[in-house]
N, C-alpha and C positions, 0 to 999 in steps of 0.2 A: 286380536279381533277374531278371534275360533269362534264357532258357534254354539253358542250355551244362552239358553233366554236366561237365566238367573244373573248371568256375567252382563248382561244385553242391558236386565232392567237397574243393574245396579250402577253401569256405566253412565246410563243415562239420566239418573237420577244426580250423579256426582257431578258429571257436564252440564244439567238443565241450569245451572243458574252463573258457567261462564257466558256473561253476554257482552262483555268490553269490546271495541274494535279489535284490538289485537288477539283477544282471545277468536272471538270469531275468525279474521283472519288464518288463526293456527289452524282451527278446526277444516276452514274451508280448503287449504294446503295438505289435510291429512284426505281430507275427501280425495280431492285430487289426485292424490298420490295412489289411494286405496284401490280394493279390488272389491267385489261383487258386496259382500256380508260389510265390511266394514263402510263401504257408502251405502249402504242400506242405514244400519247404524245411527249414523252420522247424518243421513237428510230424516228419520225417525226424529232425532234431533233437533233440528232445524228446525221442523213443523210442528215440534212441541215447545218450541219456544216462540211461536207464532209471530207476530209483527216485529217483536225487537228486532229477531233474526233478520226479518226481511227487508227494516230499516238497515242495518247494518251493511247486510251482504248488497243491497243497493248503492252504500257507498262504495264499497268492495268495487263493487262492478266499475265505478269511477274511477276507480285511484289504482289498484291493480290489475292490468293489462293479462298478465300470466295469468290469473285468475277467473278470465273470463268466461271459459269454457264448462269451468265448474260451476258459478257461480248461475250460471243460464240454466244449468242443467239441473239445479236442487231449486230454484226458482219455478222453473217448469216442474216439478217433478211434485212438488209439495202445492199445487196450484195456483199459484201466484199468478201468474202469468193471462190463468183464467178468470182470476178474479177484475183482474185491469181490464181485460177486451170485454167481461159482462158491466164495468162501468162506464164503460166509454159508452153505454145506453141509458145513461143516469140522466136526468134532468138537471144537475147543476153543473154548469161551465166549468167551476174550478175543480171538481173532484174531474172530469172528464179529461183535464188539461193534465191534471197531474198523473192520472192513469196513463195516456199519450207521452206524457214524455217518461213515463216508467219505461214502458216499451219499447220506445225510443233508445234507452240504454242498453236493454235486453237484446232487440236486436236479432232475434231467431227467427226462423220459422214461420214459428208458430205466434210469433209477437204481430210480427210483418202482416199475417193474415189478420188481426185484429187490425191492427194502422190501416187495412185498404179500407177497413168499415167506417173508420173516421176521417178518410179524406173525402166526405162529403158532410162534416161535421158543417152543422150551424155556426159556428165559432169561427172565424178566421184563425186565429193563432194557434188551434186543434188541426186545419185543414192544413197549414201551412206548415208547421212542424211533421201531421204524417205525410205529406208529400216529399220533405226534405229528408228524410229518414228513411221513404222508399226507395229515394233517388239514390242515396247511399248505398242502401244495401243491394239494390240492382247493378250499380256500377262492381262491386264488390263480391255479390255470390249469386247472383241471374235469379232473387225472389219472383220478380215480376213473372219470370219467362216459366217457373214452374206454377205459379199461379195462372198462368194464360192455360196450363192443362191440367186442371183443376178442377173434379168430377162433379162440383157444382157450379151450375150455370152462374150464380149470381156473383161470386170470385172468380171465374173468365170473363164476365162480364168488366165488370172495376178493376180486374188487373188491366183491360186495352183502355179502361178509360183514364186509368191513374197512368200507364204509357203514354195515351196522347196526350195527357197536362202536362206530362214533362219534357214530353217532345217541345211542345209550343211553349214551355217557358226556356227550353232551352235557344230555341228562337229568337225569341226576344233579346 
């Protein structure tokens, strides 16, 4: 994985049509492993094989644990991740629920900050999945506590409110 575009385009041409799970798998394990040019490469890749990939690396994200880290990071990086929190503004329940629980898997950051926007989802099962998702990952890596200093007001705002739903349902 030197860098040569000719080698780059040829690479990817011969890779654009492994989309099996295991092949994917192999791929996401070489990301992994890799260094700067070759996950470049590699999530180029990815984004060029557009949904299959994301279907795939979604179960990925299920079923290997080791793989998580990569798997979040070529997700995020190919914009996946922005497309889920711009549909969790959609008008239909179920593409909203399925975006919600993408994120859910995902789990970052940056996921996390979409989820505070849908814990005032219309839907119950939208509200109640990103609550249980925040609650996880606050217990787990302090989302919430870096959301409470969150240069916009309206995410400090929803992180002390999605804290006080959990406080009081821990309550209960």
């Amino acid at each position: 994985f030197e860098e040569n575009r000719n080698l780059k385009e040829l690479l990817l041409a011969s890779l654009a049509g492994k989309n099996s799970l295991e092949e994917i798998r192999i791929l996401t394990r070489l990301y992994s492993d890799g260094s700067g040019y070759r996950r470049e490469c590699l999530r180029t890749l990815f984004a060029s094989m557009g949904e299959v990939s994301e279907t795939k690396l979604m179960t990925l994200l299920a079923s290997e644990k080791d793989l998580t880290a990569a798997v979040t990071e070529i997700l995020e990086k190919n914009g996946y991740v922005d497309r889920c929190i711009l549909q969790l503004k959609g008008n239909f329940a179920s593409k909203r629920l399925k975006a919600c629980e993408d994120l859910c898997a995902i789990a970052s950051l940056k996921a996390c900050r979409g989820l505070l926007k849908s814990a005032r989802d219309t839907n119950r099962e939208i509200r109640r999945m990103s609550l249980d998702c925040l609650r996880r990952t606050q217990e787990t890596q302090g989302y919430l506590n870096i959301f409470k200093e969150d240069p916009d007001k309206k995410i400090r705002r929803r992180a002390l409110w999605v804290e006080s739903k959990l406080a009081k349902s821990a309550e209960a």
